[in-house]
Structures are given as structure tokens and as C-alpha cells.
C-alpha positions in Angstrom: 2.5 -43.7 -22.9 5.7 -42.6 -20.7 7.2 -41.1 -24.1 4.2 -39.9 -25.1 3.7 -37.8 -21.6 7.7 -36.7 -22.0 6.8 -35.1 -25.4 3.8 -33.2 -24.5 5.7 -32.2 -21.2 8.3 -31.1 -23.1 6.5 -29.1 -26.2 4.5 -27.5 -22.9 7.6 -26.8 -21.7 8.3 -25.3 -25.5 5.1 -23.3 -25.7 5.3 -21.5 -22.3 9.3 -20.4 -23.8 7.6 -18.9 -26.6 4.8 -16.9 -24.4 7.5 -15.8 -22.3 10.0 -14.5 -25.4 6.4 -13.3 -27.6 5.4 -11.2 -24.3 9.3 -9.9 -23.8 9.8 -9.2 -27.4 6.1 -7.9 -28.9 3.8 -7.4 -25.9 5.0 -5.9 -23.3 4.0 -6.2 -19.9 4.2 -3.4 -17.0 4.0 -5.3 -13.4 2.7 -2.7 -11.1 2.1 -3.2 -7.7 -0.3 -1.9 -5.1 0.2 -1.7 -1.9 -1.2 0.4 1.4 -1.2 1.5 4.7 -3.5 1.3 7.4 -7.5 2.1 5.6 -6.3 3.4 2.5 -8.3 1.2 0.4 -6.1 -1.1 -2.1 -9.3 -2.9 -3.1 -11.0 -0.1 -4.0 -8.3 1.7 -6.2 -7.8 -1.4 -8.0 -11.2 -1.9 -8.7 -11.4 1.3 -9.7 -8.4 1.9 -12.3 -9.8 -1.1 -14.0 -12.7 0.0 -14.6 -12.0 3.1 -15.6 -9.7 1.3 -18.0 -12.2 -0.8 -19.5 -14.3 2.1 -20.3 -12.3 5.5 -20.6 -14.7 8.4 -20.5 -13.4 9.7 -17.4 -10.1 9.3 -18.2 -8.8 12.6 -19.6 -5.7 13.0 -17.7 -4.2 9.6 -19.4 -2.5 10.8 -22.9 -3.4 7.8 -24.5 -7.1 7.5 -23.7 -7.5 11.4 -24.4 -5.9 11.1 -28.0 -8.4 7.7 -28.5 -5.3 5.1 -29.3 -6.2 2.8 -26.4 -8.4 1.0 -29.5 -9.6 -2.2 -26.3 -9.3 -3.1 -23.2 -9.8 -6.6 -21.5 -9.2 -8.7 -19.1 -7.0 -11.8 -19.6 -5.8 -14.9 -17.4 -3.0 -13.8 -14.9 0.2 -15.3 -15.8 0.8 -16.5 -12.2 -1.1 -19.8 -11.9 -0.1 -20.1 -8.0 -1.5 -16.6 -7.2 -5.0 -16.0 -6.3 -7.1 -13.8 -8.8 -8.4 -10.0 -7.8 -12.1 -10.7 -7.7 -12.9 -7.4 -9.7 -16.4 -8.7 -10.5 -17.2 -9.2 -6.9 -15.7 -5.9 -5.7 -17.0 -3.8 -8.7 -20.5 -5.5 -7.7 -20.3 -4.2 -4.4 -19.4 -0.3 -5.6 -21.5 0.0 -8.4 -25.0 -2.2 -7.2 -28.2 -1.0 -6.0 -27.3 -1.5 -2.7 -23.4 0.1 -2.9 -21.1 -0.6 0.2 -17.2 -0.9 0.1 -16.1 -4.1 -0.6 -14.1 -6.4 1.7 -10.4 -5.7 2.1 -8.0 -8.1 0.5 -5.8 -9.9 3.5 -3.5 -11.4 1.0 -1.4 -11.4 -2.1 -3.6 -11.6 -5.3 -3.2 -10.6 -9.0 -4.7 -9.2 -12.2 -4.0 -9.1 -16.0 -5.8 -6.3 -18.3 -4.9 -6.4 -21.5 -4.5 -3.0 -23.4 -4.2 -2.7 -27.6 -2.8 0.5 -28.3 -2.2 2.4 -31.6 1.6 3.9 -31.5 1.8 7.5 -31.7 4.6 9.4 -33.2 5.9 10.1 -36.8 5.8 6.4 -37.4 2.5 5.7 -36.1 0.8 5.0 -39.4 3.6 2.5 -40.3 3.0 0.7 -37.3 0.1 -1.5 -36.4 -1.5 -1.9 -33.2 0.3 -3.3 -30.0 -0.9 -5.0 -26.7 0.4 -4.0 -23.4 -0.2 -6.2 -20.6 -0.3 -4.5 -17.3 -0.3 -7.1 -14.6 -1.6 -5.9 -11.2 -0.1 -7.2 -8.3 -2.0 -6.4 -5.0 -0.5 -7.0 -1.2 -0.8 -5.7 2.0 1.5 -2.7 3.1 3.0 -4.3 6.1 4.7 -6.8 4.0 6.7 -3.9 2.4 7.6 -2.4 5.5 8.8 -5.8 6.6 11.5 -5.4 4.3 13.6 -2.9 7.1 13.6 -6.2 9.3 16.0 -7.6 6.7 18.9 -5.2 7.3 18.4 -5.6 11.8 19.4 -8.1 14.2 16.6 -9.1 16.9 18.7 -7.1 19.3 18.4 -3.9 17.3 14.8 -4.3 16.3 13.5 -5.2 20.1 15.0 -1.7 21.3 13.8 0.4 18.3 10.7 -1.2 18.9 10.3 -1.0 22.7 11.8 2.8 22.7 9.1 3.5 20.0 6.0 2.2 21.9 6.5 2.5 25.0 4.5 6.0 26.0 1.3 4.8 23.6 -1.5 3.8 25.5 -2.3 0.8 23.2 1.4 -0.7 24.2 0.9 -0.7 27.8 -0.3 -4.0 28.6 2.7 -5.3 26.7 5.1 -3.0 28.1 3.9 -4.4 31.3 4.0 -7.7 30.8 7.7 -7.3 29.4 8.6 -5.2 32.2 8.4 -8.6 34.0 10.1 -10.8 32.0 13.9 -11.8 32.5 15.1 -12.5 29.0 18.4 -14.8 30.4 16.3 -17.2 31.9 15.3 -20.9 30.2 13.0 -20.6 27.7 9.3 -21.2 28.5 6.7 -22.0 25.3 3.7 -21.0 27.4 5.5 -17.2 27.9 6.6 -16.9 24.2 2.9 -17.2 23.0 1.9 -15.0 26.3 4.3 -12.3 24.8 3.4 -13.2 20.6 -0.3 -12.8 21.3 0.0 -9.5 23.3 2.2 -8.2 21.1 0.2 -9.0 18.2 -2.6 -7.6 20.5 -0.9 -4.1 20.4 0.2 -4.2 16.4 -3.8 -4.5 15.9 -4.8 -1.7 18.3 -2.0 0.8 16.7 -2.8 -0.1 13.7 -6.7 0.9 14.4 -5.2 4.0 16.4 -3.8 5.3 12.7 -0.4 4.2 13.1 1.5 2.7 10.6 4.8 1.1 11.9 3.0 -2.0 12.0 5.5 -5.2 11.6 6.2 -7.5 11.7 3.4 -7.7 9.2 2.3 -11.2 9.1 1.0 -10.7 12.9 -1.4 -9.1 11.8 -2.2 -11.2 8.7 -0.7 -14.8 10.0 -3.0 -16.8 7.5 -2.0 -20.4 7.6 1.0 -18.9 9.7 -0.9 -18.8 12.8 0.2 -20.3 15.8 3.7 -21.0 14.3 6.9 -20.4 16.2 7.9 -18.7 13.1 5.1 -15.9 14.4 5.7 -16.7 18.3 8.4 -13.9 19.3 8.3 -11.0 20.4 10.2 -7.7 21.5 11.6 -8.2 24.7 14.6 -5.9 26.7 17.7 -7.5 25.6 21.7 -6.8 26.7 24.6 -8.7 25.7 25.1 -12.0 24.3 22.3 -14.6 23.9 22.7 -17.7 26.6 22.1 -21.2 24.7 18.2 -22.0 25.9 17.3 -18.8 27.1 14.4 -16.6 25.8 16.7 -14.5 24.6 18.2 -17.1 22.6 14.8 -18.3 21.0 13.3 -15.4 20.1 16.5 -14.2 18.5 16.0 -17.5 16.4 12.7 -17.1 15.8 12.8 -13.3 14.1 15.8 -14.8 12.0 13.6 -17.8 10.7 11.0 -15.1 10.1 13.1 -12.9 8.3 14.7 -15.9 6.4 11.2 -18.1 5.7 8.5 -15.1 5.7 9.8 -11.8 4.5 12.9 -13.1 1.7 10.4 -15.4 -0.6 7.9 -12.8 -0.5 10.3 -10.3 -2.1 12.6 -12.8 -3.8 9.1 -14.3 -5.8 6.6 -11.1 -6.2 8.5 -8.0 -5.5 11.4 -8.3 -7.3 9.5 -8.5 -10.6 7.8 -5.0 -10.1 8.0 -2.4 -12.5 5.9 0.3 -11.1 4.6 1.3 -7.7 1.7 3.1 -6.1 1.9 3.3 -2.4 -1.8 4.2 -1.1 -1.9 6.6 1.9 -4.8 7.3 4.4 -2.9 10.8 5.2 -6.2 12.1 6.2 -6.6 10.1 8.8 -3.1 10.1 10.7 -3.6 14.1 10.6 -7.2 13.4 12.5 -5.0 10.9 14.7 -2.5 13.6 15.5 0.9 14.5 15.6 2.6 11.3 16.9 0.6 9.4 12.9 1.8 12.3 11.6 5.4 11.6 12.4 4.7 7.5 12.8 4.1 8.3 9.2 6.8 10.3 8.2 8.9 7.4 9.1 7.2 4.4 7.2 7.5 6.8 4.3 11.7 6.5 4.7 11.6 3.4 5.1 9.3 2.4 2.3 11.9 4.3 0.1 14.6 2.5 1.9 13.4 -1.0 0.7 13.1 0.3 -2.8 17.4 1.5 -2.7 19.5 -0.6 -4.4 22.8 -0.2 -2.3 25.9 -2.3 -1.9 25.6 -5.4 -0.3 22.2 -4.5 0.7 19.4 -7.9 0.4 17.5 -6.4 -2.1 20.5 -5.4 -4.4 21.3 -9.0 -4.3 17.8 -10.5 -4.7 16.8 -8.1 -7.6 20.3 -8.4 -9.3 20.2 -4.6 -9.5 16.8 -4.5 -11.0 14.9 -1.4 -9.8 11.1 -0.2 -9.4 11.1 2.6 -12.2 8.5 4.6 -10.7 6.6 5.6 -7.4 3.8 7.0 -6.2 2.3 8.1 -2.9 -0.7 8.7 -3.3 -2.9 10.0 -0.2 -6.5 8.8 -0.6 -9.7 9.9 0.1 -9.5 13.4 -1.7 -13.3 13.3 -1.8 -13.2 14.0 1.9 -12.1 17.7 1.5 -13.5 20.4 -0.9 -10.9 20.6 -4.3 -9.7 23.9 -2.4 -8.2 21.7 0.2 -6.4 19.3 -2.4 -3.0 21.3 -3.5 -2.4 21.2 0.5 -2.9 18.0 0.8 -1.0 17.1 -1.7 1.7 19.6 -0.7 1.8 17.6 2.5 2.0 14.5 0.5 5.6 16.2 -0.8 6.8 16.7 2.7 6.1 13.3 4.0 8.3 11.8 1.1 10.8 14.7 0.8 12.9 13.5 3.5 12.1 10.1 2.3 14.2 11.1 -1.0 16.7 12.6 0.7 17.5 9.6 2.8 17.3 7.5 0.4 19.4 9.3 -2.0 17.2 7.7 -4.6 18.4 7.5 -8.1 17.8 6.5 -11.6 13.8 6.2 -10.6 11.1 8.9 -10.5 8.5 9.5 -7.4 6.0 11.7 -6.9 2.9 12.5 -4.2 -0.7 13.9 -5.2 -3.9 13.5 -3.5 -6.5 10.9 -5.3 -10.1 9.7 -4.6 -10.3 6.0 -6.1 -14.3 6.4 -6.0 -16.0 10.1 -5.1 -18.4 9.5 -2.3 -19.1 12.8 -1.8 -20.6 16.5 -3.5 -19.3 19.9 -3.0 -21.4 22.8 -1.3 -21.0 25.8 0.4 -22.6 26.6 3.7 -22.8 29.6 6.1 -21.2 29.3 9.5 -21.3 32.5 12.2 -21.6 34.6 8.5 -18.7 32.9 7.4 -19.1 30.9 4.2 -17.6 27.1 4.7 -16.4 25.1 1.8 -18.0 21.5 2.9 -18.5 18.2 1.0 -21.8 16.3 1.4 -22.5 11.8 1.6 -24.2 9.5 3.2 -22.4 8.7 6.4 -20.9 4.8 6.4 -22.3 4.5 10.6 -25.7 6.0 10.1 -26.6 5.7 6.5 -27.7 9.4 7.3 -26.7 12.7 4.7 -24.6 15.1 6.3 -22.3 17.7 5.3 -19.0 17.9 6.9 -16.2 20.1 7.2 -13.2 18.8 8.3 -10.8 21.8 9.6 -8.7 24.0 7.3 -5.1 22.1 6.2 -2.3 24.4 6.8 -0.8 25.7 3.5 2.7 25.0 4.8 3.2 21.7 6.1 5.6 22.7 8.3 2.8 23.6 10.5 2.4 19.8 10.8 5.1 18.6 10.6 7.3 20.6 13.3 5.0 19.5 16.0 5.1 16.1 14.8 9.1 15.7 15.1 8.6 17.2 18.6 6.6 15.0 20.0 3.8 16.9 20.5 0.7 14.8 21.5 -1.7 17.1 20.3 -2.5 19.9 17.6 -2.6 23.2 19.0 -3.9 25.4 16.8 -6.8 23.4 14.9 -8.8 20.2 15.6 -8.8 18.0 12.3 -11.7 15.9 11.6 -12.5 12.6 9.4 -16.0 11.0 8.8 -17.1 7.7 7.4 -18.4 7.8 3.8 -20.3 5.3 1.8 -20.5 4.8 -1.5 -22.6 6.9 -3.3 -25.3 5.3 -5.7 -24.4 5.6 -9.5 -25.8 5.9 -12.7 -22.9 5.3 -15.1 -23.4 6.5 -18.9 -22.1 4.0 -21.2 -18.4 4.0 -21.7 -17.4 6.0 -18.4 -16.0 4.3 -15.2 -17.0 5.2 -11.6 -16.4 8.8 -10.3 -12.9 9.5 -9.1 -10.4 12.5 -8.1 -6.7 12.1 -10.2 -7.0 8.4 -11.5 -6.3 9.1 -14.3 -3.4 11.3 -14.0 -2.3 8.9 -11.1 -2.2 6.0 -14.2 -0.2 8.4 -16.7 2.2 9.2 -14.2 2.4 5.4 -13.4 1.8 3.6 -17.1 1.6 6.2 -19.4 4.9 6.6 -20.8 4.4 2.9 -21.7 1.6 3.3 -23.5 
């Protein structure tokens, strides 16, 4: 029996060699991941780009579709046994039912396989016979990605970015307060560390509903089976000079290293490290509505999103990829469907800005990004109305509050960003010259012909840009 469980361990062991090589060799896989910021619906464009996937006919922008060498489509059992599966069935239920409402967000890692058999295309296409490409979706939650910036800061460093960052926002000043009397060289107390965790934690939700996005660290606001660790209880608190043995100081210092060290490295040293390609959802819309300080809070995460995808020397994620790099990016800002197509070049165009100086720190190389302005799911129809004589380009839905029609118009997007922009580096705390707008939308209902997905703006030429040249 003990030999006979050795040999089927080790002709498993055999088999899953030969799945791995087969895959490497003849099927290639493309590992993209999906990630977001605050609202910009992960589950939804997921949901979406597979179904659109599965059936094509609204799928002109990807080559391969359009030319008709995407011969099936299926889904297959993800390779990761120890990841959760993407409930697609659920969530494409919820879109697509009698009933339609958006489904509920994803607070965790999770994956998906779709399996793709493609016809070649080329001079040699009719000596070669079909191939499957895998493309294995990876889905997890934004903040995790901006956790990666922790990696390169002491606890020092990060309390007084932090505290110099938040300080003037309303949501931050019940912390601020409760810092303001706190004496960090004094002995250590439990009962004030989770006093200054949970308030902190308090304020990363409230920014975080405010439109903000320097959110981290991330697992406060998803703790999971975290909660109530020490590895979560720390907080930033004014610090100078050296770190007395037992003081607060001392122990939170500790505490955002073992977070660092047990939290942030296995999630990038297992999952990330193995992407391929990237999309990086982006509720744009509403940080403009938010004002100038999202604007600029955004600005920021953008650079340092870019920053954790540079390969550098002696940087943690040159090491942990062994100079592996994502091959392609996108930032996408969602929720197109929100402004008539007239409005979509400028936001798109400030899309550009919010990454250019991204790229530029960066100094990116060897990998290609871009920015356009996408709708996952169209919620909405176009109209024109008159308003004082003038004619108003407006989109129509049902509102998600009310379940009432309305047409909306949200304000006119500069066609420079600049205008935005500039008052967002000076810290303006307010638009002057216009009064942006956003409104809840709920799914439309749909009657889908056979072989078309759900209604969307630029999936498809958001999945050519990110798998096409694959294909």
C-alpha cells in the first residue's frame, strides 16, 4: 500500500510536469490581472470581457474576433487549486436577469481560466492547425497594489508622509486628534494601539468613500481573517529619532515591518509576480466630482502604481520577479456610459495626463501602457435636450437610489486637462470655473441576440490592446 501511494504520488507528480511543459510549449497562457481603485467595478469588467468572449458579436475592435479565427471559447478549471474561483455565473446572473442590479464586489483575491482556440493568421496560417490560448484572469483589490510603495519605507518615513498628507481632510480629524495626544516614547499600551488601528482604519474607510485613493495600508480596509491581528494593529503616529526598546514607537515600528514582511511580500512574491498583462480600472469620473484634492490624490496613486511595476536595482520587486516584467498596462477610466461619446476623447485625454507623469517618473521601459475611457456594461442612452435654447448632449438610465429615469448632464470636461490638473497640484479645494456631477446608474435590462455579449464602450479594443497581439 505505502509503495503503491509513492508511485501514484509520484506519476501525479509526473503528470502535473507534463501540464506545465504541454501549457509552456503548445498552449500558451497570458496571466492578466485586474485590479482597481475606489468604485471602479473589477467585478463587473471581468464579468463582462468574458462574456463578451464567449460570444463575440460585439467585439469588433479585437483583430481576432473580427477576422473570425477565435474558432471557441470556454471556460476551463483554474490552474490555482488554493485560489478561490470568480463566480462569473453568479455575477453574470445578476447583470443580465430579469431583475438586473450590479453584483457584489469581490473583497479578495480570486481567479479565472477561459480557454481560447485560435486559427493562426499569417502566410503560414493554412499549414498550421488550430491553437489554444489560455488567458488566466487574476482578480484583487487595488489597495494591495498600492501596498507595494510600503515595501521601499521605513515606519518613520511612512507615518510622516502619511500624517502631512491627511491632516487638513475632514475625514482625518478625529485621528489627527487622537494622535495629537499621544506621546510615542512612552511604554507601550495594547489598549491605545487598537484605539489608534481602529480609528485609523476608521479614516482609510471614510477617504476611501470621500473618492480618495491613497488608501493603505490595504488590508485595513479588507483585514479578512486578519482582523484583530497585531499584524493590522499600528498605526501612524508623530515620530523623531530613534525607537526606545518598549515604547509605542518601538512596536508599531515592528508591527508595519511584520506587515510589510508577512502581508504585502507573499502576496506579490505568489500572485503578482506571475502577471503578464495589466488593466488598472479607474473611477476618474468620480475623483473629478470629488474635486481637486481626488484629482491630485489620484495623480499620485497613478506614480506609484507605475512605481511598483519598475524593475530597478536592488529594488524588492526586481529581486522577487527575478527581472520578470508586466508587458503591458492599461488605465482604463470606467464608467464611459456616464457622459455622451462627445465627452470621451477628453476623458480619455485626461486619462493621458494622469499617467504621463506616471511614465516619466517611472522611466518605464521595455513595457507598453496606455489610458482610454471604457464602459464594462452601458447603463445608459444618448439624447439631446434643450436647456435656456441651448441644446445639451445628456445620457438617459434608471437611477441606482430611486429606480426612477432621468436624464443627466454632468458638466462639460475641459478639453485640456491642464485645466484640472493645475488646480489640483495647488491645492485648490474646489473647481472654480465648473461644478462636475456623477449619478448612480443601474443596469439596464437586456435582450441579448444570440452570439453577442452585454453592451459596453471600448472592451473590445481595451482586450486587443491587452491580449491581442497574443492571439
Amino acid at each position: 500500500m505505502v509503495i503503491t501511494r509513492i508511485a501514484d504520488g509520484i506519476w501525479r507528480q509526473i503528470e502535473a510536469a507534463q501540464d506545465t511543459m504541454s501549457e509552456t510549449l503548445f498552449e500558451p497562457v497570458i496571466r492578466l490581472g485586474v485590479t482597481g481603485l475606489a468604485r471602479s467595478g473589477k467585478t463587473v469588467f471581468i464579468t463582462s470581457l468574458v462574456a463578451n468572449l464567449l460570444n463575440r458579436g460585439r467585439m469588433p475592435g479585437l483583430l481576432a474576433a473580427s477576422e473570425g479565427r477565435i474558432e471557441a471559447a470556454f471556460l476551463q478549471p483554474q490552474p490555482n487549486d488554493t485560489l478561490p474561483r470568480f463566480d462569473y455565473e453568479t455575477h453574470l446572473a445578476a447583470l443580465t436577469g430579469k431583475s438586473p442590479h450590479w453584483p457584489e464586489s469581490t473583497r479578495a483575491i480570486s481567479e479565472l481560466r477561459l480557454s481560447l482556440k485560435v486559427r493562426p493568421n499569417g502566410l503560414l496560417a493554412g499549414l498550421k492547425g488550430l491553437r489554444t490560448v489560455h488567458l488566466d484572469i487574476v482578480d484583487y483589490p487595488g489597495e494591495w497594489l498600492l501596498d507595494l510603495g510600503l515595501m521601499n519605507q521605513s515606519y518613520e518615513d511612512w507615518s510622516a508622509e502619511t500624517l502631512s498628507r491627511i491632516k487638513d481632510r475632514k475625514s482625518a480629524k478625529e485621528f489627527m486628534e487622537l494622535i495629537g495626544k499621544v506621546n510615542p516614547l512612552l511604554e507601550h499600551e495594547e489598549s491605545l494601539a487598537q484605539d489608534l488601528a481602529r480609528q485609523f482604519a476608521t479614516y482609510l474607510k471614510a477617504a476611501r468613500g470621500e473618492g480618495f485613493s491613497d488608501c493603505t495600508p490595504g488590508r485595513f480596509l479588507l483585514p479578512g481573517d486578519l482582523a484583530g491581528s497585531p499584524v493590522l494593529t499600528f498605526a501612524p503616529i508623530p515620530v523623531e529619532g530613534s525607537a526606545r526598546r518598549g515604547s509605542l514607537h518601538r512596536e508599531m515600528a515592528r508591527r508595519f515591518e511584520a506587515y510589510k514582511q508577512r502581508v504585502v511580500q507573499p502576496f506579490f512574491r505568489d500572485h503578482f509576480a506571475r502577471i503578464d498583462r495589466q488593466i488598472v480600472l479607474v473611477d476618474a469620473l468620480g475623483a473629478i466630482h470629488e474635486g481637486p484634492q481626488a484629482v491630485d490624490d489620484l495623480r499620485q496613486a497613478m506614480r506609484e502604481i507605475l512605481n511598483a511595476f519598475r524593475p530597478g536595482r536592488n529594488s524588492f520587486l526586481m529581486n522577487l520577479l527575478g527581472g520578470k516584467r508586466v508587458e503591458k498596462i492599461l488605465f482604463a477610466a470606467t464608467k464611459a456610459d456616464h457622459l455622451h461619446h462627445s465627452q470621451h476623447g477628453k476623458l480619455s485625454a485626461i486619462m493621458e495626463a494622469l499617467i504621463r507623469e506616471a511614465r516619466d517618473h517611472a522611466q518605464y521601459v521595455g513595457a507598453g501602457t496606455a489610458a482610454m475611457a471604457i464602459a464594462s456594461l452601458r447603463a445608459t442612452t444618448e439624447a439631446v435636450m434643450e436647456h435656456d435654447g441651448t441644446p445639451l448632449n445628456v445620457v438617459r438610465g434608471t437611477l441606482l437610489d430611486t429606480g426612477k429615469e432621468a436624464a443627466f448632464y454632468p458638466g462639460d470636461l475641459p478639453s485640456d486637462p491642464a485645466h484640472l490638473l493645475n488646480p489640483a497640484r495647488g491645492g485648490a479645494m474646489k473647481w472654480l470655473d465648473q461644478d462636475y456631477q456623477v449619478m448612480r446608474f443601474a443596469p439596464a435590462p437586456l435582450a441579448l441576440r444570440p452570439g453577442d455579449g452585454p453592451p459596453h464602450i471600448r472592451l473590445d479594443r481595451a482586450a486587443e490592446f491587452l491580449i491581442g497581439d497574443r492571439l
